[in-house]
mmCIF file of the N, C-alpha and C atoms, coordinates in Angstrom:
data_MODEL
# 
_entry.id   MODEL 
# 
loop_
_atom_site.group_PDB 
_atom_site.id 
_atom_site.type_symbol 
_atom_site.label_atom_id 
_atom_site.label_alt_id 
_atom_site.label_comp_id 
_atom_site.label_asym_id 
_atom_site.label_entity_id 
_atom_site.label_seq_id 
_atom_site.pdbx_PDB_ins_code 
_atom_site.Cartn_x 
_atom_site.Cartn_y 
_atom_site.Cartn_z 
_atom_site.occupancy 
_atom_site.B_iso_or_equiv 
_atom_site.pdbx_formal_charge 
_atom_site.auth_seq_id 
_atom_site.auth_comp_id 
_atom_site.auth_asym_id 
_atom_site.auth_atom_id 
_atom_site.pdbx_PDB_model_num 
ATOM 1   N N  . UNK A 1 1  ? 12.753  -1.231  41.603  1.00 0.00 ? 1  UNK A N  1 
ATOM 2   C CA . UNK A 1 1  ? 13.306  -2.539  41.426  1.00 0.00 ? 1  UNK A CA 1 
ATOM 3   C C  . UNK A 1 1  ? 14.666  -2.592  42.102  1.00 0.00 ? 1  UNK A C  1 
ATOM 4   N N  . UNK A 1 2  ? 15.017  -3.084  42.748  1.00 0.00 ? 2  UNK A N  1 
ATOM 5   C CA . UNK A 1 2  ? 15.863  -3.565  43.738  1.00 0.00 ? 2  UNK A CA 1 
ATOM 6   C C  . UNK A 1 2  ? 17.179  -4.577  42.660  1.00 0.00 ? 2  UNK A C  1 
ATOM 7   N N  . UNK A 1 3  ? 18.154  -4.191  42.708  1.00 0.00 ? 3  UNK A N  1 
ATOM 8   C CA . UNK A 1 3  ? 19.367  -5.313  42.244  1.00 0.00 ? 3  UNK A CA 1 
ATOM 9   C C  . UNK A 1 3  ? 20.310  -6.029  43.716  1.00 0.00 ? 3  UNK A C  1 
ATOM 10  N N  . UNK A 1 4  ? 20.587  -7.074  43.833  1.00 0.00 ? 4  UNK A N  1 
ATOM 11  C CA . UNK A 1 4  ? 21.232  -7.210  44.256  1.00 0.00 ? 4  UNK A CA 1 
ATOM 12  C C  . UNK A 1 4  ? 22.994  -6.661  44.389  1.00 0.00 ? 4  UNK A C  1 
ATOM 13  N N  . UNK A 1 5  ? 23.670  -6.833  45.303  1.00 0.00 ? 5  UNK A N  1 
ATOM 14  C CA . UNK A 1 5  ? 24.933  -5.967  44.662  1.00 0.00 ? 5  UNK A CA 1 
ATOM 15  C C  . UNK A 1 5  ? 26.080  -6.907  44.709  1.00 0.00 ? 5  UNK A C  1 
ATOM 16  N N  . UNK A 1 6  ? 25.362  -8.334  44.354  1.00 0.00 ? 6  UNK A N  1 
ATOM 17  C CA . UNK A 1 6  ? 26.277  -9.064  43.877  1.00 0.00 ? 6  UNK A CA 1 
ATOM 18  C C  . UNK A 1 6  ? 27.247  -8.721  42.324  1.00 0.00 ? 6  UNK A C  1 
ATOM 19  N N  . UNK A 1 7  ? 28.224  -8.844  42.466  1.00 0.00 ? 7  UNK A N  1 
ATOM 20  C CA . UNK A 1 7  ? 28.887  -8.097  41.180  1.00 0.00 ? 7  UNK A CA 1 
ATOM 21  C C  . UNK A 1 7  ? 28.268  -8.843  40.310  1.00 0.00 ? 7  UNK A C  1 
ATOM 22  N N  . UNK A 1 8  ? 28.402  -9.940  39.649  1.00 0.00 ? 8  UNK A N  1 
ATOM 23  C CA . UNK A 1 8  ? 27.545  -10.990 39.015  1.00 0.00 ? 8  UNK A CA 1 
ATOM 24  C C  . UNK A 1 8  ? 26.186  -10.718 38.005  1.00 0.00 ? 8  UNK A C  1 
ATOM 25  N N  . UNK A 1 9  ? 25.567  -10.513 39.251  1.00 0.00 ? 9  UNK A N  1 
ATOM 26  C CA . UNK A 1 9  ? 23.626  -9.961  38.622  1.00 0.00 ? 9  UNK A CA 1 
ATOM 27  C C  . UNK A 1 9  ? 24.020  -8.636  38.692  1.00 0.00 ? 9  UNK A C  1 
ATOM 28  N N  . UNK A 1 10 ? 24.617  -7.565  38.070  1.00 0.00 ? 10 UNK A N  1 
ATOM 29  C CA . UNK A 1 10 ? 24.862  -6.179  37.995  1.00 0.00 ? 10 UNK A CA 1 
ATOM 30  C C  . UNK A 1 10 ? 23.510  -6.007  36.638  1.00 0.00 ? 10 UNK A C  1 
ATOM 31  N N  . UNK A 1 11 ? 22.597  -4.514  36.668  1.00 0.00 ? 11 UNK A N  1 
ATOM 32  C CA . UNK A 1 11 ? 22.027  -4.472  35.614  1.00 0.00 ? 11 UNK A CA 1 
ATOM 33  C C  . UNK A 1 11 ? 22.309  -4.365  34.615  1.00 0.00 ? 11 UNK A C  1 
ATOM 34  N N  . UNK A 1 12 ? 23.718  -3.878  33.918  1.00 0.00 ? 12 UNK A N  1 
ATOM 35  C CA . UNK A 1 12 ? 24.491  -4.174  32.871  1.00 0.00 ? 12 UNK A CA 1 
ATOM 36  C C  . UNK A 1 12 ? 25.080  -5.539  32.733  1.00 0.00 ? 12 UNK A C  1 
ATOM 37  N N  . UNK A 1 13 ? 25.434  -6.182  33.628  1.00 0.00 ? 13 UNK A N  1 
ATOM 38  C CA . UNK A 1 13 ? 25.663  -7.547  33.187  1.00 0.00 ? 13 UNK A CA 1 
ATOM 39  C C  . UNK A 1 13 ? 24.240  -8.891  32.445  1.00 0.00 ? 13 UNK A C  1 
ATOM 40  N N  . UNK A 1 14 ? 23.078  -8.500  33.406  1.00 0.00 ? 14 UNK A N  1 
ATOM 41  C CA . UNK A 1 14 ? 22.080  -9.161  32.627  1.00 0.00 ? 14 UNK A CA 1 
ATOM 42  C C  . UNK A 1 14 ? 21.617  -8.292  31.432  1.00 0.00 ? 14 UNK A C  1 
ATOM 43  N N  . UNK A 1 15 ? 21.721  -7.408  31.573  1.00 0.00 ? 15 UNK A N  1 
ATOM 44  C CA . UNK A 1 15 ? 21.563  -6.297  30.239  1.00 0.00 ? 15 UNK A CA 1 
ATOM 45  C C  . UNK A 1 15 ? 22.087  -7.287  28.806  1.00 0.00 ? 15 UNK A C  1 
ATOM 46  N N  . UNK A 1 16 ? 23.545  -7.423  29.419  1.00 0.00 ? 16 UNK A N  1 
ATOM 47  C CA . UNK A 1 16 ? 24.575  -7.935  28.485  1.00 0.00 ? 16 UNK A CA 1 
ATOM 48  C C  . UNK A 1 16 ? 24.210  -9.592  27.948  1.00 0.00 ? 16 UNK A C  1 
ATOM 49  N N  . UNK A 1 17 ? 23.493  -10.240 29.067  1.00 0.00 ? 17 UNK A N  1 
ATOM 50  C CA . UNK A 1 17 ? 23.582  -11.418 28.942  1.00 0.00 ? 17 UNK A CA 1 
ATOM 51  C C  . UNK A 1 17 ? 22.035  -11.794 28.092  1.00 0.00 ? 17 UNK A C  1 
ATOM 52  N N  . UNK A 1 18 ? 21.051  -11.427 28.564  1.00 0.00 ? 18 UNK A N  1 
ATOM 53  C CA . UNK A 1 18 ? 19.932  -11.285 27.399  1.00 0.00 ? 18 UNK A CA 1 
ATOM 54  C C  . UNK A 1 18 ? 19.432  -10.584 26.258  1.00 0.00 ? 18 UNK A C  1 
ATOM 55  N N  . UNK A 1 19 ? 20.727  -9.981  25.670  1.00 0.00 ? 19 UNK A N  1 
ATOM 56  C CA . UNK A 1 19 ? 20.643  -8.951  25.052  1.00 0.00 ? 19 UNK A CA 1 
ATOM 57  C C  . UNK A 1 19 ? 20.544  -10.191 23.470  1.00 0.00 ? 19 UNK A C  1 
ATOM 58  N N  . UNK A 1 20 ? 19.484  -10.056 22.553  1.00 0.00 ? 20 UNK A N  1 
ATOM 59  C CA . UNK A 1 20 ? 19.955  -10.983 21.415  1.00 0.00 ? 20 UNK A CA 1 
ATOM 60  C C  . UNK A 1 20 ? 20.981  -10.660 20.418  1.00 0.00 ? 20 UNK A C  1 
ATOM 61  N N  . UNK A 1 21 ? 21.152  -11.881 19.946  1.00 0.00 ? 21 UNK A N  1 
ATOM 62  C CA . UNK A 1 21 ? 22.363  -11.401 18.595  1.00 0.00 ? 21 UNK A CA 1 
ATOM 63  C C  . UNK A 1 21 ? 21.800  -11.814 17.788  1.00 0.00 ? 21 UNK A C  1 
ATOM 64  N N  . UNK A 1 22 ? 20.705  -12.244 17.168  1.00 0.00 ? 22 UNK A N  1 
ATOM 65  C CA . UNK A 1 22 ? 20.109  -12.433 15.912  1.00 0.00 ? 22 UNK A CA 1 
ATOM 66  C C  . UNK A 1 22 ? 19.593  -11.108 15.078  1.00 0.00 ? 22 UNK A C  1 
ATOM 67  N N  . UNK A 1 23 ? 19.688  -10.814 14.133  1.00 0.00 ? 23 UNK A N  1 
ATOM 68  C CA . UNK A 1 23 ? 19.087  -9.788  13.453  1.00 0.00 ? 23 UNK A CA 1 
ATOM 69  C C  . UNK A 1 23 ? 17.341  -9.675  13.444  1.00 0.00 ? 23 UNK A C  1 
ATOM 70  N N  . UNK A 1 24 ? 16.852  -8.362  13.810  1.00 0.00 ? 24 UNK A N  1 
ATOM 71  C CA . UNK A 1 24 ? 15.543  -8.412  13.985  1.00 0.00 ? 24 UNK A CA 1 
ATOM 72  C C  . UNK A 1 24 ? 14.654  -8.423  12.541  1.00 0.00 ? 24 UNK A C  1 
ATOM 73  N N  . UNK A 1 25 ? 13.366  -9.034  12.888  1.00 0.00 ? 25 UNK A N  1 
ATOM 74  C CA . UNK A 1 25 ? 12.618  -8.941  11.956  1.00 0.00 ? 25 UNK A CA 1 
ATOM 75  C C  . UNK A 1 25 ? 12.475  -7.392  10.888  1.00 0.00 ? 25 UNK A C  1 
ATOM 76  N N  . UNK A 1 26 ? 12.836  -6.674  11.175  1.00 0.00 ? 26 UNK A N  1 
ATOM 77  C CA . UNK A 1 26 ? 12.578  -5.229  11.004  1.00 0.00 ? 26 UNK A CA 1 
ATOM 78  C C  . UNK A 1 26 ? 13.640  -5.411  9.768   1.00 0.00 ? 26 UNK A C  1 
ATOM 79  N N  . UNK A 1 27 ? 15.102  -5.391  10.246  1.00 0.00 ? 27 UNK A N  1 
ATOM 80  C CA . UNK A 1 27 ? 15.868  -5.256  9.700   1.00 0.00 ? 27 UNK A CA 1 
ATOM 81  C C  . UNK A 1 27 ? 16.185  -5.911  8.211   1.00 0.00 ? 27 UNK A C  1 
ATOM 82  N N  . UNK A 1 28 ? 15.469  -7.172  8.208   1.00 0.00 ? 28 UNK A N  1 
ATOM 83  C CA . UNK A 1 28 ? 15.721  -8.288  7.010   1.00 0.00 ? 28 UNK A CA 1 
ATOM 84  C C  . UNK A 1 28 ? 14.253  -7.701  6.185   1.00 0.00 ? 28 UNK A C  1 
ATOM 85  N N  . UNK A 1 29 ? 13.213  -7.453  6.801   1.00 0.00 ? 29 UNK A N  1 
ATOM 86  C CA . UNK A 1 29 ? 12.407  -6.477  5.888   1.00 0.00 ? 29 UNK A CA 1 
ATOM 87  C C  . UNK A 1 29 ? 12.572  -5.194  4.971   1.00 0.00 ? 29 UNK A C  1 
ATOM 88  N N  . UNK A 1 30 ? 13.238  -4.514  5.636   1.00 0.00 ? 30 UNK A N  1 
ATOM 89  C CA . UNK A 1 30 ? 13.797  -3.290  5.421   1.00 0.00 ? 30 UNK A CA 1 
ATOM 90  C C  . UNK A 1 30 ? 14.999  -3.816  3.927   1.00 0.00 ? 30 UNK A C  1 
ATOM 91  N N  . UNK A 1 31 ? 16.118  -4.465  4.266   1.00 0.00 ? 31 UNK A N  1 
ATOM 92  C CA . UNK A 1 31 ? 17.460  -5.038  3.367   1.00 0.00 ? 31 UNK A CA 1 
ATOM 93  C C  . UNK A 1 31 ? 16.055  -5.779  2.231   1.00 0.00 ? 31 UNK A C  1 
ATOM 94  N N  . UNK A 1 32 ? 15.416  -6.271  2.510   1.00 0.00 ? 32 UNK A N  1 
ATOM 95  C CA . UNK A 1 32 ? 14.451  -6.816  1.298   1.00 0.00 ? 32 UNK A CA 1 
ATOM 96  C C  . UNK A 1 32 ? 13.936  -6.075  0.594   1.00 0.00 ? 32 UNK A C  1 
ATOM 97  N N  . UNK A 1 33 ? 13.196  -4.956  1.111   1.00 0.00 ? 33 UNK A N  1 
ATOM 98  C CA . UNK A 1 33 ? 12.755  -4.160  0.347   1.00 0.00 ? 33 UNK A CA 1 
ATOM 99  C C  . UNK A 1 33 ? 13.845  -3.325  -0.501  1.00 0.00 ? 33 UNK A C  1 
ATOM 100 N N  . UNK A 1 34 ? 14.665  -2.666  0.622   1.00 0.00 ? 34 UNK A N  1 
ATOM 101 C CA . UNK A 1 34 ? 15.793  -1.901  -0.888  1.00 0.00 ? 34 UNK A CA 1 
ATOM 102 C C  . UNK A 1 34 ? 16.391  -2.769  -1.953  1.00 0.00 ? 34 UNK A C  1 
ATOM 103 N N  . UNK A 1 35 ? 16.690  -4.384  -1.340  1.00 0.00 ? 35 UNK A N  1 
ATOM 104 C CA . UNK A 1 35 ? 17.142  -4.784  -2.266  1.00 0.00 ? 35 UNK A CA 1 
ATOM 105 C C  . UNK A 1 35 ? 16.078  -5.057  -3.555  1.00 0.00 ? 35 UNK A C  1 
ATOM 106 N N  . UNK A 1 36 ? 14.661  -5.163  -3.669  1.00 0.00 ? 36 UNK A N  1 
ATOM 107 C CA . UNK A 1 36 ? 13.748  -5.278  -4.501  1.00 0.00 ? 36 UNK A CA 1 
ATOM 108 C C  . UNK A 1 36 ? 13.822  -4.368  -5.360  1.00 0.00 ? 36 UNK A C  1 
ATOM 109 N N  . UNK A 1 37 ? 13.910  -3.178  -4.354  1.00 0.00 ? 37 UNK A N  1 
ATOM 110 C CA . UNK A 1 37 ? 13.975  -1.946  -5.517  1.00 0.00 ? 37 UNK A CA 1 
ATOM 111 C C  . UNK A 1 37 ? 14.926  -1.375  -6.041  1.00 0.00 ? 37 UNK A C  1 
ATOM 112 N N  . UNK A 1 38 ? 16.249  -2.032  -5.863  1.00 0.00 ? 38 UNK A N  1 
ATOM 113 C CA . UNK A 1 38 ? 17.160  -1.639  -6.168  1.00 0.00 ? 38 UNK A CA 1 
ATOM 114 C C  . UNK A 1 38 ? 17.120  -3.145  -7.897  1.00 0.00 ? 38 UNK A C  1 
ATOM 115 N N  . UNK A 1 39 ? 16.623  -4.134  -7.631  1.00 0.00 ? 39 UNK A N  1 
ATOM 116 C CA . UNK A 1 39 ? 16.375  -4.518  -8.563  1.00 0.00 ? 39 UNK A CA 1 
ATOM 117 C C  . UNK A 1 39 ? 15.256  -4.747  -10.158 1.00 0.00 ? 39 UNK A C  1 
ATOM 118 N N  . UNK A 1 40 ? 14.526  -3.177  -9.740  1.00 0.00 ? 40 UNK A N  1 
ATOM 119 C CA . UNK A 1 40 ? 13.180  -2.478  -10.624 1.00 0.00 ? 40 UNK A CA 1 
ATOM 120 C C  . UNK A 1 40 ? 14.146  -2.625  -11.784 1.00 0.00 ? 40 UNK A C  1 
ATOM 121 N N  . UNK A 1 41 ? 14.792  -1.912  -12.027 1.00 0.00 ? 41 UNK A N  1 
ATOM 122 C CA . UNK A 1 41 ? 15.477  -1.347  -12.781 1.00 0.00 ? 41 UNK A CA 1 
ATOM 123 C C  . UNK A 1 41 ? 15.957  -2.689  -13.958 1.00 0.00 ? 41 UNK A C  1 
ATOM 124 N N  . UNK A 1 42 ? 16.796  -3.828  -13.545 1.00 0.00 ? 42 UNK A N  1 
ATOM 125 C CA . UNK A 1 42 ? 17.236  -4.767  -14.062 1.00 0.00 ? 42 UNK A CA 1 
ATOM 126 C C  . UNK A 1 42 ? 15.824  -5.941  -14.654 1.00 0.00 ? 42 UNK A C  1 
ATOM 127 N N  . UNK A 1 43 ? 14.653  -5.794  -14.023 1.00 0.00 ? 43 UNK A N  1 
ATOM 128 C CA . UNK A 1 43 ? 13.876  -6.832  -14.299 1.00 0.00 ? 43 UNK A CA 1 
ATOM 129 C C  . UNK A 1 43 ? 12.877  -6.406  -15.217 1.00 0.00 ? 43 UNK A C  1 
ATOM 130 N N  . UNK A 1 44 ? 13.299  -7.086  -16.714 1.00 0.00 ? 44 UNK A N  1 
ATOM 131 C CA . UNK A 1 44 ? 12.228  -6.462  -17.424 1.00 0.00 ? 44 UNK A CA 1 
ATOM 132 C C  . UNK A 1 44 ? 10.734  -7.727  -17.151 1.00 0.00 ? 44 UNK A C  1 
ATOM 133 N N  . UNK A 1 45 ? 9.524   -7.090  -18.049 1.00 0.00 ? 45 UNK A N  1 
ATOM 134 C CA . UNK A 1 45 ? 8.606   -8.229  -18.326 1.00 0.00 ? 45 UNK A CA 1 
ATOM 135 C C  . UNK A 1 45 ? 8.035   -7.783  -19.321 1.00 0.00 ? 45 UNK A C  1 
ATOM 136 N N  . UNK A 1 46 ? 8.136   -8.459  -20.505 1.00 0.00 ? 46 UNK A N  1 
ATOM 137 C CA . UNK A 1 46 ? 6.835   -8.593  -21.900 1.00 0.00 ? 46 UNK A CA 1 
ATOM 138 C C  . UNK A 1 46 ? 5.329   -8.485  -21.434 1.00 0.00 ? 46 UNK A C  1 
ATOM 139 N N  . UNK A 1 47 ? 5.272   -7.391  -22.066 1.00 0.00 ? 47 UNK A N  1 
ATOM 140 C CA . UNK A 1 47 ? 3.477   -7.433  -21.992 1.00 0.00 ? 47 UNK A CA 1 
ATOM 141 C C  . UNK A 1 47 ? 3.093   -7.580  -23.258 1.00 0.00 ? 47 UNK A C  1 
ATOM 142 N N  . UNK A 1 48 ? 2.296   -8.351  -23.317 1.00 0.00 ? 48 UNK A N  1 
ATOM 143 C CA . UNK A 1 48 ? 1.536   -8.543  -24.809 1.00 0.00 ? 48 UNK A CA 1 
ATOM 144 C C  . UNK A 1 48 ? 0.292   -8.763  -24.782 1.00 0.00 ? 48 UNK A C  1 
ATOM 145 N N  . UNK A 1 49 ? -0.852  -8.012  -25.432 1.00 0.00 ? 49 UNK A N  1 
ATOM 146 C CA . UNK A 1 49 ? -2.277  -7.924  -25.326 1.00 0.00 ? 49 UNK A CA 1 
ATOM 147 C C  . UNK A 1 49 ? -2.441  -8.137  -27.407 1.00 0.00 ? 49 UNK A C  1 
ATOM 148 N N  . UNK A 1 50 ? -3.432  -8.617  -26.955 1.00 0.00 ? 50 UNK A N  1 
ATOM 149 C CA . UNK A 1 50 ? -4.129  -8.852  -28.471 1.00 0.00 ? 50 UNK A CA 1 
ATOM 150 C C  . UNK A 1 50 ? -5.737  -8.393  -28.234 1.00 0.00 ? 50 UNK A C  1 
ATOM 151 N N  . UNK A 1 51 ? -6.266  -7.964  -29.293 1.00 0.00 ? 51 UNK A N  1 
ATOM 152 C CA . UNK A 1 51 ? -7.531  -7.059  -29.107 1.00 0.00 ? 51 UNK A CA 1 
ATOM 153 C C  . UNK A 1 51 ? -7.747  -7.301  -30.792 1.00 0.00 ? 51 UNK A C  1 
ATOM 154 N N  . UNK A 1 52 ? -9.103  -7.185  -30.863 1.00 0.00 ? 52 UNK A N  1 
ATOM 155 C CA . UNK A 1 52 ? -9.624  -7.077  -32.342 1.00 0.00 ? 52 UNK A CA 1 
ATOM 156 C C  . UNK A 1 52 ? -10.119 -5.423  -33.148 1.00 0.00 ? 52 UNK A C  1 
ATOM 157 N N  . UNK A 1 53 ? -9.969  -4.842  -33.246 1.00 0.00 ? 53 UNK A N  1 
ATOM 158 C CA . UNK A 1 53 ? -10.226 -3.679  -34.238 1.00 0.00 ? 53 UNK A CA 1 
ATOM 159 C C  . UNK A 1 53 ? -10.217 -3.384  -35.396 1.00 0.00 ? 53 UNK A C  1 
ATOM 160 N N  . UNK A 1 54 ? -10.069 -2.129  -36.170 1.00 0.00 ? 54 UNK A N  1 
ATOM 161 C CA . UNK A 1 54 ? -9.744  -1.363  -37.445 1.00 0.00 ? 54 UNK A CA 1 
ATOM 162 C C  . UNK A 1 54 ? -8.875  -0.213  -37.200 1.00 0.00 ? 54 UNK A C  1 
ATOM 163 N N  . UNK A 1 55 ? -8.216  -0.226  -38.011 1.00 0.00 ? 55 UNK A N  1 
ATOM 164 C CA . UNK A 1 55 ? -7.194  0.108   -37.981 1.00 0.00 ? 55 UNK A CA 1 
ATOM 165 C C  . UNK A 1 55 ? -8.156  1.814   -38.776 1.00 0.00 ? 55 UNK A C  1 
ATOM 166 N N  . UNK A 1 56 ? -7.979  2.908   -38.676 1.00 0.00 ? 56 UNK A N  1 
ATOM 167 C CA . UNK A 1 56 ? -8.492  3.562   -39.292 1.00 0.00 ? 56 UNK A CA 1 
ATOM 168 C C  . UNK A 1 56 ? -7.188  4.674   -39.628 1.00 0.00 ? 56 UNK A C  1 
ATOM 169 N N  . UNK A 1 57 ? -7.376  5.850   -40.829 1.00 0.00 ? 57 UNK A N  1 
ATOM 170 C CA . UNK A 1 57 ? -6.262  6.467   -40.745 1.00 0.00 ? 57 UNK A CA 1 
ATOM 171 C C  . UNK A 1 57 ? -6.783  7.649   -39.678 1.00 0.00 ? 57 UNK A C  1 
ATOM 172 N N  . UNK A 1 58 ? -5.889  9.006   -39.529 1.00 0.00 ? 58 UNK A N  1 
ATOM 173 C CA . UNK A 1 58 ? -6.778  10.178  -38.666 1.00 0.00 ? 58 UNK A CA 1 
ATOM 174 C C  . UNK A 1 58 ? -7.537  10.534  -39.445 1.00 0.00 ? 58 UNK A C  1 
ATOM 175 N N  . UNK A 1 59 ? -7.392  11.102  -40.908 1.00 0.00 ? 59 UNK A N  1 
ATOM 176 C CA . UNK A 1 59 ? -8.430  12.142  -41.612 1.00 0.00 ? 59 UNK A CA 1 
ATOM 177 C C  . UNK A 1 59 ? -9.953  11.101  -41.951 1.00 0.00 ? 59 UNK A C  1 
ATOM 178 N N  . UNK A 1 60 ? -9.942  10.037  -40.936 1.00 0.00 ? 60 UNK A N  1 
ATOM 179 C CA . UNK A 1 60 ? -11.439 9.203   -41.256 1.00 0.00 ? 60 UNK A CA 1 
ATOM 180 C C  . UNK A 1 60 ? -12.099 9.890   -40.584 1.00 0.00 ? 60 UNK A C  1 
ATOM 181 N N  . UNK A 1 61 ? -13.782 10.625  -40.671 1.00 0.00 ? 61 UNK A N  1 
ATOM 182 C CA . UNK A 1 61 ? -14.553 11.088  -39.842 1.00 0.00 ? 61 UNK A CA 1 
ATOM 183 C C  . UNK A 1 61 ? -15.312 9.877   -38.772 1.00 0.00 ? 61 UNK A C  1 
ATOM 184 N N  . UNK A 1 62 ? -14.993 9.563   -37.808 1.00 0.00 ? 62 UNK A N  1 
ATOM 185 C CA . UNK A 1 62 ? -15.975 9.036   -37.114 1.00 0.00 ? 62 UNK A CA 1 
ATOM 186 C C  . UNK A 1 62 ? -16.894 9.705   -35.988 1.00 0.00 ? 62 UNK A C  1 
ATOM 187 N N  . UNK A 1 63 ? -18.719 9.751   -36.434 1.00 0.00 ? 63 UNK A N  1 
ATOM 188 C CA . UNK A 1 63 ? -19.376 10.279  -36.035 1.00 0.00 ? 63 UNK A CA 1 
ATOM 189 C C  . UNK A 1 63 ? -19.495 9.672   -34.652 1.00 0.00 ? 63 UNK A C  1 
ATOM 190 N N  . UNK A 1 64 ? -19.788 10.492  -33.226 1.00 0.00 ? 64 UNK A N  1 
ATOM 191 C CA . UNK A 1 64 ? -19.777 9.968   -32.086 1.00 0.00 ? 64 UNK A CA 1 
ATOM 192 C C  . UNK A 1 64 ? -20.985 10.412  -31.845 1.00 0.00 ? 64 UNK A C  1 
ATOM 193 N N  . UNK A 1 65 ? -22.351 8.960   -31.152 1.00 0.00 ? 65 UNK A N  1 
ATOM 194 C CA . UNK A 1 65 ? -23.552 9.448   -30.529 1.00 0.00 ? 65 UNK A CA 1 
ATOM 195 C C  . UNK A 1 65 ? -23.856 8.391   -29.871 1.00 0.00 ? 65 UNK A C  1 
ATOM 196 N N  . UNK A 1 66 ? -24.676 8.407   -29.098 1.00 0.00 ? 66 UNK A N  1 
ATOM 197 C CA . UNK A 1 66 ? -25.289 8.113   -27.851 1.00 0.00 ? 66 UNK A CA 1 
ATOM 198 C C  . UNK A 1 66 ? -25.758 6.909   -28.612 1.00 0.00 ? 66 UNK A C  1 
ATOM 199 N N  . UNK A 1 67 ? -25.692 5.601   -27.185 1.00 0.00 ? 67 UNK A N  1 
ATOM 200 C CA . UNK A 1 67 ? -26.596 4.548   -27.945 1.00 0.00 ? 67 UNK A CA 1 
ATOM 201 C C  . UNK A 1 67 ? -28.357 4.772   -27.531 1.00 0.00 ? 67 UNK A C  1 
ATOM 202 N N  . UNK A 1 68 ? -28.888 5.846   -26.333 1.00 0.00 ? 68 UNK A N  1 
ATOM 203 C CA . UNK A 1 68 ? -30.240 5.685   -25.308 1.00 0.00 ? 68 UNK A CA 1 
ATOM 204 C C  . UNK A 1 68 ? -30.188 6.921   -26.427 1.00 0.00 ? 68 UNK A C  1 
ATOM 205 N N  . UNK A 1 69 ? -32.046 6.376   -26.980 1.00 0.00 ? 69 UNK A N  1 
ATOM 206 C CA . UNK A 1 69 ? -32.653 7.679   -27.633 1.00 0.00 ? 69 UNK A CA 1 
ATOM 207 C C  . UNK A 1 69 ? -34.087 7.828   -27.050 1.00 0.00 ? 69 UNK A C  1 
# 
């Protein structure tokens, strides 16, 4: 690739001139994620399940067998 040797179009000068200044996608992914997990810790959530049973004590014997005879 050929540059001209106008001082002007130098390959560090267009280097310089299309170079972006916005922050890349990468980067705001990355700051999201630590910041998520840096917020595990602070975020609680209630779990609450309801279920029907008996309550049994331990010394109850419950016999265990197969329902296929």
């Amino acid at each position: 690739m050929k540059f001209s040797s106008d001082p002007i179009n130098t390959l560090e000068n267009l280097i310089a001139k299309n170079k972006t200044k916005n922050i890349s996608i990468y980067q705001v992914l990355v700051s999201a994620i630590i910041f998520f997990l840096a917020l595990l810790p602070i975020i609680k959530v209630d779990i609450k399940r309801q279920s029907r049973g008996i309550i049994r004590s331990t010394t109850d014997n419950v016999p265990v067998a197969t329902m296929c005879m």
